[in-house]
N, C-alpha and C positions, 0 to 999 in steps of 0.2 A: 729706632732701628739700630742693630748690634753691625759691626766690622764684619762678622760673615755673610749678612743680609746685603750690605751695602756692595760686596764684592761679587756676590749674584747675580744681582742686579745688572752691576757693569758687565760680567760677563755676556748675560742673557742680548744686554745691548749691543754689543760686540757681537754677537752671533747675528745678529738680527739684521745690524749693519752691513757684517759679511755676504751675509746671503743675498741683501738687496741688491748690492755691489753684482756679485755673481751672476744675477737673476737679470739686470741690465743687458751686462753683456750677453748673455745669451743669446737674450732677446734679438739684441741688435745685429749676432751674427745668424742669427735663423733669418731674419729679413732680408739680410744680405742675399742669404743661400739662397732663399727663394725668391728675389728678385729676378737671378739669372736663370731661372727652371724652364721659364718660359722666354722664346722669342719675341721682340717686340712687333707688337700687333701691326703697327706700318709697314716694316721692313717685312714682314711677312707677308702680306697683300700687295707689296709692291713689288715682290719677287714671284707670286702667285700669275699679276698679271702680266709681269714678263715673259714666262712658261709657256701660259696659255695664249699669249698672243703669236708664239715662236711656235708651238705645236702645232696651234690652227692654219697657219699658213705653212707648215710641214717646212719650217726654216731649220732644219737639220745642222747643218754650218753652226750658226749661230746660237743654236741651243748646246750643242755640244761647247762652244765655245765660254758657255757661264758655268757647266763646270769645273770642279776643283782639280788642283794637276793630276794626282793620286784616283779620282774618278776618272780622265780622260785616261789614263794607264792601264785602267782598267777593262775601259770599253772604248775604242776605235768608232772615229765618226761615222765609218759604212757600218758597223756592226749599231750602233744607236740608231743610224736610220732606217734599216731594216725593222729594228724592233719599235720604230716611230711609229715603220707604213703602219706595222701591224696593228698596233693599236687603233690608229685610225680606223683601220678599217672592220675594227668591234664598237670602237666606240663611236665615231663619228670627231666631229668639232666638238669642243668645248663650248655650250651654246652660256651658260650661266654659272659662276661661283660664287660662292664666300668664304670669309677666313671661318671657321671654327674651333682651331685649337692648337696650339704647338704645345711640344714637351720636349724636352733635355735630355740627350740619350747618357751622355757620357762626355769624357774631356780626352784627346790622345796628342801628345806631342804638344800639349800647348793649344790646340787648337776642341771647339765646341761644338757638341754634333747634337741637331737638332730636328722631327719632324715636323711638319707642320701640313696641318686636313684642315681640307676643305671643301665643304659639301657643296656637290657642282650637278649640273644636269647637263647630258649631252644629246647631242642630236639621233644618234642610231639606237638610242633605245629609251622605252618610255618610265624606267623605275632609276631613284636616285641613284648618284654614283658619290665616289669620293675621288679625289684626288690630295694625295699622297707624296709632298717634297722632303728631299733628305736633304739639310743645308747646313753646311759649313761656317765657322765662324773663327777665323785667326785674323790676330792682330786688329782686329774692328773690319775684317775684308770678308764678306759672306760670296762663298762657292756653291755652285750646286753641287751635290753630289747622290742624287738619285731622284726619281720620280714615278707613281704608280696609278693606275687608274684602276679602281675597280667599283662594279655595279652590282646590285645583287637583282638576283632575278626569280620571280615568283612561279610556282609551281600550278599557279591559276589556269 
């Protein structure tokens, strides 16, 4: 082999190198990213059944109390209980849930905003529902900051 073969050669390994190099780290900041996409599945089920245990007993006080300051600013405890009764009195109690799935809205100020569903069955009506948390997450401190229930209902 001739000096320009052998210089080739090094280069091509040098590329080769590079790219593997490159190719790591990527890897390892995509794993990162999508590490934090999703809420973790406990703190999600254990904020699930704080909710619903505060709903079912129409503990108004104390569910407003788990959300985040910027949510309570938003909505006033008589205005959240109002829109408690209401619910209630579509959907009934929360008779059953499970977790099914969180996703990562976005990040604001520092802080991580996150849904998290979970398909639940209530008392006042006979076709699934979901229930729908909006939660917070600054400095390792999760707030609530929303909650929704809906059912769909058949045309039968």
């Amino acid at each position: 082999m001739n000096k320009t073969t052998n210089f080739l050669l090094a280069v091509i390994l040098v590329a080769v190198l590079i790219n593997l190099a490159l190719t790591t780290i990527m890897l390892g900041r995509q794993t990162a990213a999508e590490s934090v996409d999703r809420l973790d599945r406990d703190i999600a089920t254990a904020w699930g059944d704080r909710v619903v245990e505060l709903y079912n007993r129409q503990d108004h006080a104390a569910l407003h109390a788990l959300f985040s300051p910027e949510a309570r600013i938003k909505i006033g405890e008589q205005q959240l209980a109002g829109q408690l009764r209401k619910l209630h009195d579509l959907f009934g109690s929360i008779d059953d849930f499970v977790y099914a799935n969180s996703v990562r809205l976005g990040e604001k100020a520092g802080a991580s905003y996150y849904q998290v569903f979970f398909d639940a069955r209530v008392s006042a009506r006979d076709s699934p529902a979901t229930l729908k948390l909006s939660l917070v997450v600054e400095d390792e401190t999760v707030s609530l900051y929303g909650m929704r229930i809906n059912a769909s209902e058949s045309l039968d």
